[in-house]
N, C-alpha and C positions, 0 to 999 in steps of 0.2 A: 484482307489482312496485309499489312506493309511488313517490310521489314529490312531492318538498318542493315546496309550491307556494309561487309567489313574493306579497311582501306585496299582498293586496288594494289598499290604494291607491296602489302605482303604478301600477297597473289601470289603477285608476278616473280617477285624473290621467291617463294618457297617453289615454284616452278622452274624457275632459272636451279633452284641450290640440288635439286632432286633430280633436273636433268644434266649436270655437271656430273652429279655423283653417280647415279645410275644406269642413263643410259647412253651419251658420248663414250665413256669408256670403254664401250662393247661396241661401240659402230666400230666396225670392217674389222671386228675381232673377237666375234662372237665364235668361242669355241662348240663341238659338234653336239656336244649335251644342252647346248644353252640357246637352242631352236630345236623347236617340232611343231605336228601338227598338230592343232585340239580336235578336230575334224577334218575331213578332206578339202585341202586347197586351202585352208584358214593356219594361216602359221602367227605361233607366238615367242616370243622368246626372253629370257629369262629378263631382260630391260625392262619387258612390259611389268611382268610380275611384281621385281623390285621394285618400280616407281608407286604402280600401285598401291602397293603395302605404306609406302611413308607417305602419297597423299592422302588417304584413307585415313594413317595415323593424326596427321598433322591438319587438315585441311576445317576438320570443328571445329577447331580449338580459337580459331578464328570468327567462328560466327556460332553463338549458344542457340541449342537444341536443334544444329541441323546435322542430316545424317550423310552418307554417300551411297552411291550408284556405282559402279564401276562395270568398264567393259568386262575384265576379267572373273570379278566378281558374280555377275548373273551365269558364267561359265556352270560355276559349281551351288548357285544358289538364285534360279531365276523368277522366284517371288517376291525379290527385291525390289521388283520394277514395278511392284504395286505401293513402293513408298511415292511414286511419282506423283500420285495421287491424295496423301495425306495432308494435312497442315502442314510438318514441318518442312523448311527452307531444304534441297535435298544439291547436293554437292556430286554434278554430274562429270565422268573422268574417262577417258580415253589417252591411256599413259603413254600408249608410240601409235597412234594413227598415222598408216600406211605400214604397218610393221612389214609386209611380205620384202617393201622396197629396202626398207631399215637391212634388214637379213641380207638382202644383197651387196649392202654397201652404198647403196642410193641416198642421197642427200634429200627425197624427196619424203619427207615423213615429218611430222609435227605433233609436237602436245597438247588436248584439247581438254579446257576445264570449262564447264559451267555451271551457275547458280542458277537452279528450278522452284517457283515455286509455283504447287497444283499446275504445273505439266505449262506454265509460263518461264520462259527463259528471262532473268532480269540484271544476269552479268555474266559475261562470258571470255575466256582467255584461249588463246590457238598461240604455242612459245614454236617457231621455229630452229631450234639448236646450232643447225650448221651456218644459218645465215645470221644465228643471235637476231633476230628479229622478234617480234613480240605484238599482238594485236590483240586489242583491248575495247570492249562495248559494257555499256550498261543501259539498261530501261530508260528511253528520256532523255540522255544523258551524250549519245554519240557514239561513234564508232573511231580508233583512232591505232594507227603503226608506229611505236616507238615513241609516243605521246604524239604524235601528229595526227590531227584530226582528219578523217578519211572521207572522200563526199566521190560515188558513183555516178559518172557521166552518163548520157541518155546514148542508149547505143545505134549503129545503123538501123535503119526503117524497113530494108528489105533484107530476108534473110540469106540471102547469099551473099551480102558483107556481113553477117554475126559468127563471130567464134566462141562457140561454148565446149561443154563436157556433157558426153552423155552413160549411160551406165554400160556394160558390156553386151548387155542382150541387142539394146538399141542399136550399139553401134556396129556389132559382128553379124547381124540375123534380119536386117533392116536395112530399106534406100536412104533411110532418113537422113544419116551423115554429108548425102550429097546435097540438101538442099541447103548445107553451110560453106560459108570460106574456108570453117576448119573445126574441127573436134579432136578433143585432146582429151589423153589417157593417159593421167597421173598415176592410177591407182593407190591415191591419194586422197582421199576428201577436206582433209586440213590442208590440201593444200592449192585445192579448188578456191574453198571459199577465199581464203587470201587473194589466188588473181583473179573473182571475183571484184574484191574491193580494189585491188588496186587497177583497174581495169583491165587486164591480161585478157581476159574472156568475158562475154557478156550474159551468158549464160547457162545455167547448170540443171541437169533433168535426175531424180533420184528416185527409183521405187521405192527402194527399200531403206526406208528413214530410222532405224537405230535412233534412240535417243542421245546416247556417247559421240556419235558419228554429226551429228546435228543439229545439239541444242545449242552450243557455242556459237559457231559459223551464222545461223537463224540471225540470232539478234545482230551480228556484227555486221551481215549484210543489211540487216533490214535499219539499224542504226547507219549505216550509212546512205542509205536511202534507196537503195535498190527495193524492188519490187517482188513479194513473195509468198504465194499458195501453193495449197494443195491443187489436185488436177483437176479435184472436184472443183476448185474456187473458194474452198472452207481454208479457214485459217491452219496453219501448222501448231500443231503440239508436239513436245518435244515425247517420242515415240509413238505417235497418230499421225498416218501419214496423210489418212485422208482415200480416198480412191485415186489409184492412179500414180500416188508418188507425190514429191514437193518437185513444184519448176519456181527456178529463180532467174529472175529479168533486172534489166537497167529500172523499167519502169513500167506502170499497166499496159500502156501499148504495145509495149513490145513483147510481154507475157502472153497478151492476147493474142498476136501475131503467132507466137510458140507454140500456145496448146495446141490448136488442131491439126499440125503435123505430125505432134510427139502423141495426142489420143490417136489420131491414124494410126499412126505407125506400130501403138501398143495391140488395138483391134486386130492388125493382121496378123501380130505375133502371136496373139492369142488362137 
């Protein structure tokens, strides 16, 4: 099944018009009702809600008979995430990724949209706010920041010149972190993948692959040529992490190089 995807930048405008509106005007002024937690340790705040609500409204209207996914959505309705798997074209959203940063006033948080279809990511948008930046992939087609097409350099050969991100377990409960130049804690994931592509870091290790959290970033890295499986070595679907988690690399070598310290290093933690 193909299908005609709608123009990039009414994307990117309805993302730009929704995070103008919604959720800039609560950074670093998010009154005490308008954060909490859904769960322990998981905060959201009223930005997330509202953005959600008008891409949700607005984002089909763009491409006929496709549906949406949203972070906040599976909250209160998580059989949603079996539309993943249907025919229609499915409109995956992640309205403030990084929200806990957001709430604090952190400039480290991004909007993350992608177009799914049967659990293949084939367009994907990550909008920056505070930097007004904008990072744009499609199936095929490339990976590109603010229309400039993005291409991922081959990174160092040994791992104590790579600097990646790795997840909180890895990095707090684990030697692992020592055998890099440097690991880095956005608590971020839109904002991984970004130094990702723009070379910041060469590598990224994720258990727990959310489809909101990762169908975007997937193609954008892998449109720009970086290199990226499951830990099994099975391809990524956007909510199938596979065993083990997604690791993403410059390129096969260096992937290869990766798994067997980050499988090590999960073995003991186990």
């Amino acid at each position: 099944m193909t299908v005609g995807l709608p123009p990039s930048l009414k994307v990117e405008a309805l993302i730009r018009e929704v995070a103008a509106a919604e959720i800039m005007p609560r950074w670093k002024s998010l009154s005490s009702d308008e954060k909490w937690e859904k769960r322990p340790g998981s905060v959201v705040t009223a930005a997330d809600l509202a953005a959600e609500k008008i891409l949700a409204q607005e984002l089909p209207a763009l491409l006929s008979n496709s549906v949406v996914v949203g972070e906040e959505m599976i909250e209160s309705d998580p059989d949603l995430l079996g539309l993943l798997d249907n025919d229609a074209p499915v409109w995956v959203l992640d309205p403030v990724d990084g929200t806990s940063n957001f709430a604090k006033g952190s400039s480290d948080f991004g909007v993350m949209v992608a177009l799914v279809l049967k659990r293949k990511t084939i367009a994907g948008w990550i909008f920056r706010p505070v930097d007004d930046d904008i990072y744009t992939c499609e199936l095929g087609a490339g990976s590109f920041l603010n229309g400039e097409r993005l291409e991922i350099s081959p990174s160092p050969r040994l791992l104590a010149d790579m600097e990646g991100s790795l997840g909180g377990y890895l990095r707090r409960k684990t030697d692992l972190p020592s055998n890099f130049s440097r690991v880095t804690s956005t608590h971020c994931i839109a904002v991984d993948y970004c130094a990702l592509v723009i070379g910041e870091i060469h590598f990224a290790h994720y258990r727990g692959v959310r489809a909101w959290d990762h169908a975007a970033g997937w193609l954008l890295h892998s449109e720009a040529g970086g290199y990226n499986r499951c830990l099994d070595d099975s391809e990524y679907l956007a909510g199938k992490p596979g065993q083990g988690g997604i690791l993403l690399a410059t390129d096969r070598e260096a992937w290869e190089m990766l798994r067997d310290p980050i499988q090590n290093a999960l073995r003991a933690f186990k």
